[in-house]
C-alpha positions as CSV (number, residue, x, y, z in Angstrom):
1,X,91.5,-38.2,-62.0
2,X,89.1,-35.3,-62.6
3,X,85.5,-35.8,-61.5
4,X,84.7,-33.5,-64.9
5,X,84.0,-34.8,-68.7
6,X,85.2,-33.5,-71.5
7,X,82.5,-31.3,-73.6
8,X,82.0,-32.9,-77.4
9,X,82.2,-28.7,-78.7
10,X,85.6,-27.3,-79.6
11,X,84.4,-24.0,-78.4
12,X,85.1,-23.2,-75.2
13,X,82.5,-22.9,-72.3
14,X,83.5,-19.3,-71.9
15,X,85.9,-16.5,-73.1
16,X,85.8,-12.8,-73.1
17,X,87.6,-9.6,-74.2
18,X,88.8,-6.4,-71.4
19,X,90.5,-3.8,-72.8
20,X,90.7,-2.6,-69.4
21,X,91.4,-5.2,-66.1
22,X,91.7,-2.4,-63.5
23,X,88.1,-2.1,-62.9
24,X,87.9,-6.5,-62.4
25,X,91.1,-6.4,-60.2
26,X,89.2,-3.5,-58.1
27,X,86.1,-5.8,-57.4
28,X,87.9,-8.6,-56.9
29,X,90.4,-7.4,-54.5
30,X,87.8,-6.6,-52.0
31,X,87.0,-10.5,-51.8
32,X,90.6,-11.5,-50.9
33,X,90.2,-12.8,-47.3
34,X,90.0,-16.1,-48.6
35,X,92.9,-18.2,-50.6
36,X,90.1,-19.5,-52.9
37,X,86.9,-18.7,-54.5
38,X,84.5,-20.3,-56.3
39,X,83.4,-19.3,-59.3
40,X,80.5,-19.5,-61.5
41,X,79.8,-18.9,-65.2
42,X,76.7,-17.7,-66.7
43,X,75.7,-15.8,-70.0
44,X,75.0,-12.6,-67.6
45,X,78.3,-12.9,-66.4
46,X,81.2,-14.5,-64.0
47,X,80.2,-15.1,-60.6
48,X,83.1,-15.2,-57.6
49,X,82.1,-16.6,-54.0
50,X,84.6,-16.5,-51.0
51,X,83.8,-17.9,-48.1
52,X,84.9,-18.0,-44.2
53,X,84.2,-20.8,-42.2
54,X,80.3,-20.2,-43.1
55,X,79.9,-17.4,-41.1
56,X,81.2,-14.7,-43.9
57,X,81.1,-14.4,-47.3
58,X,81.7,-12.2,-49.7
59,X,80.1,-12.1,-53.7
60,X,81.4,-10.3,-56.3
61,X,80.0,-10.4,-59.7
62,X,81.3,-9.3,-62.7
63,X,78.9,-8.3,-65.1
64,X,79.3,-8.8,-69.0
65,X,79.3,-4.9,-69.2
66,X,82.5,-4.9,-68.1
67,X,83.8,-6.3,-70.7
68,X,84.6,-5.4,-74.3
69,X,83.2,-9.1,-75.6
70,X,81.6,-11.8,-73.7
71,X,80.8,-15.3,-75.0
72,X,79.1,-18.0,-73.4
73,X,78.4,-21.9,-74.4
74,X,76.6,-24.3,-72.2
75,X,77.8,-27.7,-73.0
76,X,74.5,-30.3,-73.7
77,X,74.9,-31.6,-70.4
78,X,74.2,-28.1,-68.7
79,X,71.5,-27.7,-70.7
80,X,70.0,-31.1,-70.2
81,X,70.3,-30.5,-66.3
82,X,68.8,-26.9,-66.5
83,X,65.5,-28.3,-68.5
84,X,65.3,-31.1,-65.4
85,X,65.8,-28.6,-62.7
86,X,64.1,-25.5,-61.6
87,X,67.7,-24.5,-60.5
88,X,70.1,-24.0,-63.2
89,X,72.9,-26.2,-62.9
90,X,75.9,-23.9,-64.6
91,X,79.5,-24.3,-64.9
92,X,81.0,-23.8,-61.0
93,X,84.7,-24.3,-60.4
94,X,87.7,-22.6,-57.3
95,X,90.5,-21.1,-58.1
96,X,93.3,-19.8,-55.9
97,X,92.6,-16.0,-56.0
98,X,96.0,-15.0,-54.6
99,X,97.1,-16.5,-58.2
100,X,94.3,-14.2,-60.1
101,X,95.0,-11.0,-58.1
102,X,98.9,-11.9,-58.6
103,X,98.7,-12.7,-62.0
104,X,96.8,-9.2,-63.1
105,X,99.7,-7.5,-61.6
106,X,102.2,-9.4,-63.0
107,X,100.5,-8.7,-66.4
108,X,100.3,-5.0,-65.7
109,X,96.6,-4.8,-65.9
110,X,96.4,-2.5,-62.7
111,X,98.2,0.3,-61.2
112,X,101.4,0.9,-59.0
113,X,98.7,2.2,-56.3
114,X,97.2,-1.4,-56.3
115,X,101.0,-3.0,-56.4
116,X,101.0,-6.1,-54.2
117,X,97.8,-5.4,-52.8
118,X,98.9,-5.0,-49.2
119,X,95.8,-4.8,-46.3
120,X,95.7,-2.0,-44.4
121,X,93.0,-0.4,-41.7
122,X,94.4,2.9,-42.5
123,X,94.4,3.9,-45.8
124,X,91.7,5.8,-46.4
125,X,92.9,8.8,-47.8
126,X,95.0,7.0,-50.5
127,X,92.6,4.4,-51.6
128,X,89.0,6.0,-51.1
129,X,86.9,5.8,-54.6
130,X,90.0,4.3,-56.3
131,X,88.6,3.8,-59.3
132,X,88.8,7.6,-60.3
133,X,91.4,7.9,-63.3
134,X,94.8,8.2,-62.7
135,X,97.4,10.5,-65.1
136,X,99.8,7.7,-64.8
137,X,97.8,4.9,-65.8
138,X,98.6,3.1,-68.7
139,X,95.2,4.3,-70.6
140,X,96.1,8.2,-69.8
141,X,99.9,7.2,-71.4
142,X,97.9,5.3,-74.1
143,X,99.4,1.9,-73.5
144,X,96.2,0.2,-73.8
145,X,96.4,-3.5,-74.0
146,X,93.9,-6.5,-74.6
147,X,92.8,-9.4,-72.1
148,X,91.4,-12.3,-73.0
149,X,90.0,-14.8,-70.6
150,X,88.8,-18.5,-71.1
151,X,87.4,-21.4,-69.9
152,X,87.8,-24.4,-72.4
153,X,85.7,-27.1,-70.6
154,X,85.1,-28.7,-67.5
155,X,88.3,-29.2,-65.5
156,X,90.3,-27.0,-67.6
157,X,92.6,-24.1,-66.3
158,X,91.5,-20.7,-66.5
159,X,93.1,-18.8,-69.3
160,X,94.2,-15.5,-69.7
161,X,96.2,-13.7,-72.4
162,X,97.8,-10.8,-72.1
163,X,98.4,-8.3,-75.8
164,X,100.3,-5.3,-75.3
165,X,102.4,-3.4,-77.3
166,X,103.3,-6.5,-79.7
167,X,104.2,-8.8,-76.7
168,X,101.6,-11.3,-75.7
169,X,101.9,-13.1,-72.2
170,X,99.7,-16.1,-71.1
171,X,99.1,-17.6,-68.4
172,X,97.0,-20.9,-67.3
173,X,95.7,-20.8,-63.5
174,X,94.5,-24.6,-62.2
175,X,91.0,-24.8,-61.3
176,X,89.3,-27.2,-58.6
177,X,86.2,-29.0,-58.5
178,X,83.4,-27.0,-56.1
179,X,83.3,-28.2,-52.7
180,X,79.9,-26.1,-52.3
181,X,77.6,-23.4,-54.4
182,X,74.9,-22.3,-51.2
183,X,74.9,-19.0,-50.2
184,X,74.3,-18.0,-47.1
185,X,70.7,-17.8,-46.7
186,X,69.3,-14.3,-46.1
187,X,65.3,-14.1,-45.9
188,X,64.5,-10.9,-47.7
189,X,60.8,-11.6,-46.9
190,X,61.7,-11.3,-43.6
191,X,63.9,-8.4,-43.6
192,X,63.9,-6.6,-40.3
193,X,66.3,-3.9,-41.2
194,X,67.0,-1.7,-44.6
195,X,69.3,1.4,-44.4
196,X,71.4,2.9,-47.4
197,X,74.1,5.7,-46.7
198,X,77.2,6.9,-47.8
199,X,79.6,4.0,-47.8
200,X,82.5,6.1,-46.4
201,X,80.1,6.5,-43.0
202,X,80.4,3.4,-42.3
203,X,84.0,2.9,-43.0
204,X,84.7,6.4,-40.7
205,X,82.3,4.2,-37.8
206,X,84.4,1.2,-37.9
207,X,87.4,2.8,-38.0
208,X,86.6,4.9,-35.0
209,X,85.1,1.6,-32.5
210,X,88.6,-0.6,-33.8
211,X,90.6,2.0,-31.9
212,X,89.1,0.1,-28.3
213,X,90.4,-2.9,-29.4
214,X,87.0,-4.7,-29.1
215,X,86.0,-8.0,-30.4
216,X,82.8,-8.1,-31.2
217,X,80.4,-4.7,-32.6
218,X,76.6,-4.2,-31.6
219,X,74.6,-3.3,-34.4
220,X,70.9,-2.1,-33.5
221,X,68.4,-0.1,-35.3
222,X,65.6,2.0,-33.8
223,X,62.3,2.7,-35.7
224,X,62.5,6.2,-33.8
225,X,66.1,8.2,-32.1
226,X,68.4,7.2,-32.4
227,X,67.5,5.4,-35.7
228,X,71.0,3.6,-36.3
229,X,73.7,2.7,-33.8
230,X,76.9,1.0,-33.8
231,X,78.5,0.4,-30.3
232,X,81.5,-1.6,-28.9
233,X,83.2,-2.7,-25.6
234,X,86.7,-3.5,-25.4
235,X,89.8,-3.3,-22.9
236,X,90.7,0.6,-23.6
237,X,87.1,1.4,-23.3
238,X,83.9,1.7,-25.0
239,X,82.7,3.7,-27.6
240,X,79.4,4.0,-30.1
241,X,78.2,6.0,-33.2
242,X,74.8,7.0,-34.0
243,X,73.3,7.8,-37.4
244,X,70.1,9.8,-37.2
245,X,67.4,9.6,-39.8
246,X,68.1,12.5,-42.7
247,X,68.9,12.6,-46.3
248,X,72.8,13.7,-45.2
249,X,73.3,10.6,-43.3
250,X,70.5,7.7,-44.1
251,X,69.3,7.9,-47.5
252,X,66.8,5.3,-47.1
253,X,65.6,3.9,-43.7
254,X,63.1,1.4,-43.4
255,X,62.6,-0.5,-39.3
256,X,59.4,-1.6,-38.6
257,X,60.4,-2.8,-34.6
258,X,63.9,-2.5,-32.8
259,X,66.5,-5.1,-34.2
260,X,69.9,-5.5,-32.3
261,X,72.7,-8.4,-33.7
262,X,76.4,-8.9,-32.1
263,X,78.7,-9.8,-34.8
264,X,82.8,-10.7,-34.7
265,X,84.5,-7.2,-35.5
266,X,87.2,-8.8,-37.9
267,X,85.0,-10.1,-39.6
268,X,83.2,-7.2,-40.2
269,X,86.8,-5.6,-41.4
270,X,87.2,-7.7,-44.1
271,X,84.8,-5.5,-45.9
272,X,86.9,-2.5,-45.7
273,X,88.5,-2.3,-49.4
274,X,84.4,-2.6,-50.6
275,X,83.7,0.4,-48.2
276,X,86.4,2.4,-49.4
277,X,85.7,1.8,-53.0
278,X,82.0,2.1,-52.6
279,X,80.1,5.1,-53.3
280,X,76.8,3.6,-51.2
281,X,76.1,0.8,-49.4
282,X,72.5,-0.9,-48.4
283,X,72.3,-2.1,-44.9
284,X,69.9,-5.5,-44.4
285,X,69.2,-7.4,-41.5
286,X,66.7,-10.5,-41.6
287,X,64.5,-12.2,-38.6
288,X,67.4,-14.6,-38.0
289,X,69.8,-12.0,-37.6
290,X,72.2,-12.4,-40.8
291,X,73.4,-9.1,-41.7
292,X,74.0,-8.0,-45.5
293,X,76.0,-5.4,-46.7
294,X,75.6,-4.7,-50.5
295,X,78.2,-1.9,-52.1
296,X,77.3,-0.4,-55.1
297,X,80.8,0.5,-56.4
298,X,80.7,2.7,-59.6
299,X,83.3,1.9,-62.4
300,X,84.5,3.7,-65.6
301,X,82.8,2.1,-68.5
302,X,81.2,-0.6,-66.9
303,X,77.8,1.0,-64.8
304,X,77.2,-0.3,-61.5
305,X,78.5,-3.5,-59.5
306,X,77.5,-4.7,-56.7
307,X,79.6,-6.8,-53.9
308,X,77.7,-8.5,-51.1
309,X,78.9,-9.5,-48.0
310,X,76.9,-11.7,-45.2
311,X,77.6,-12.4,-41.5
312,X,76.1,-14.6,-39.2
313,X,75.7,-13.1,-35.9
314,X,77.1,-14.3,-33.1
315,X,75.3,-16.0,-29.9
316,X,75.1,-14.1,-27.3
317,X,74.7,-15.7,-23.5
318,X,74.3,-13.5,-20.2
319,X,77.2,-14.6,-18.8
320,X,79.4,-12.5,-21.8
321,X,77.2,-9.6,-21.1
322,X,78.3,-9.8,-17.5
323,X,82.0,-10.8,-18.1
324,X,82.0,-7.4,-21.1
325,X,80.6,-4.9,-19.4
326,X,80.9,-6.1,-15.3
327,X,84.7,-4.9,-15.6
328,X,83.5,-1.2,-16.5
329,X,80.6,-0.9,-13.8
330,X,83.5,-2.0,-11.3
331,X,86.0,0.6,-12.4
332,X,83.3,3.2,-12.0
């Protein structure tokens, strides 16, 4: 029995119009560590939310920019909730986002290079700035199509419609009630640690510190030399990158006092398809040591997006700083 009530209004809460999902399945796609997200409608645009055992998450949001037509209607009881609260209480629902990303393709919204959406560590050559227009793509062979998505009310499935070349495909995905809407808190008013560079620096770093098989990264930023460091320990060695302070390398750099976090390197991987699509990235750490990387990813018609990942760092005891790096000093 759904938790939801019907809305009084035949119009739906939400629908809009692509005439292009490429540049939706992009964004998405580099949230798809988790089987579900949650989403989260509002007149600026379609929020998504996946989340990994609260100590990751990754937020992608679609602006209304990126799409042809966007409509938006707040049933009463929205409304009512918004005019009691200084937080706006807006429509929220999951959805399986295997079943989005699968359904795009299915539909033909996206390219063969984005066919089945495969993860892998090494394929940057092929997929770096993705977005850039492809002479096979069905716009270049003008076999442009429509989209349509929708959200009727409150408990009802997520809609989308598919119009191309006089065939029109639909398809209804099941939505869930929310089981939370918090972020993970990040303090900017505390922020220790601000650094924007080249988003491809950072995906040629971790790349280079996986190949020691490690399981946790050091992150540490210097107000002086060596400004920005990156540093692992593993069982085939050790290895670190340093980023010095310059307009080639660190676009903006901002460290008041030394700040050094430890944080699970898979974890940190998961970011990798927003690195690669990414033209910059912005590099925040707060007094409690939650890390935020924010992508600004550039796409064709629709200005910039942002995706934001957190992390929470991990806890670090002596005894692990002895058990890492005591096997090294032995060898030597």
């Amino acid at each position: 029995m759904s938790a939801f009530r019907e809305t009084s209004n035949d119009a739906p809460i939400f629908k809009s119009v692509s005439s292009s999902t490429k540049q939706l399945f992009q964004l998405l796609n580099c949230i798809r560590f988790a089987p579900k997200v949650h989403v989260q409608i509002s007149e600026e645009g379609l929020r998504f939310a996946a989340d990994e055992a609260r100590v990751m998450q990754g937020i992608v949001f679609l602006d209304k920019t990126l799409f042809t037509t966007f409509f938006c209607n707040m049933p009463e009881f929205y409304l009512e909730n918004d005019l009691q609260s200084s937080n706006p209480d807006l429509p929220t629902f999951q959805i399986s986002l295997p079943a989005l990303l699968e359904t795009l393709q299915i539909l033909g919204t996206t390219d063969h290079s984005f066919s089945r959406y495969s993860k892998s560590d090494h394929e940057y050559d092929a997929n770096i700035r993705s977005g850039r227009t492809n002479a096979f793509s069905n716009q270049a062979l003008g076999m442009n199509g429509v989209c349509r998505l929708s959200y009727q009310s409150p408990g009802s499935p997520l809609s989308i419609i598919l119009e191309e070349s006089n065939v029109t495909t639909t398809c209804h995905l099941t939505t869930y009630q929310a089981e939370y809407s918090e972020e993970i808190p990040f303090d900017r008013d505390s922020m220790q640690v601000k650094i924007i560079m080249q988003a491809r620096w950072l995906f040629d770093a971790l790349s280079e510190l996986s190949t020691i098989s490690s399981s946790r990264i050091d992150v540490t930023a210097y107000p002086t030399s060596p400004y920005f460091s990156l540093s692992a320990v593993g069982p085939l060695g050790s290895a670190g990158v340093d980023f010095y302070y310059g307009k080639d390398l660190l676009e903006t750099f901002a460290v008041a006092n030394k700040w050094t976090q430890c944080y699970k390197i898979d974890l940190l991987k998961t970011s990798i398809e927003a690195m690669k699509l990414a033209s910059k990235v912005s590099i925040r750490g707060d007094e409690q040591g939650v890390l935020s990387l924010q992508f600004m990813v550039e796409v064709e018609g629709g200005g910039k997006n942002f995706i934001d990942f957190r992390f929470i760092p991990l806890i670090r005891s002596e005894e692990d700083d002895q058990t890492e790096y005591g096997s090294s000093d032995r060898e030597l």
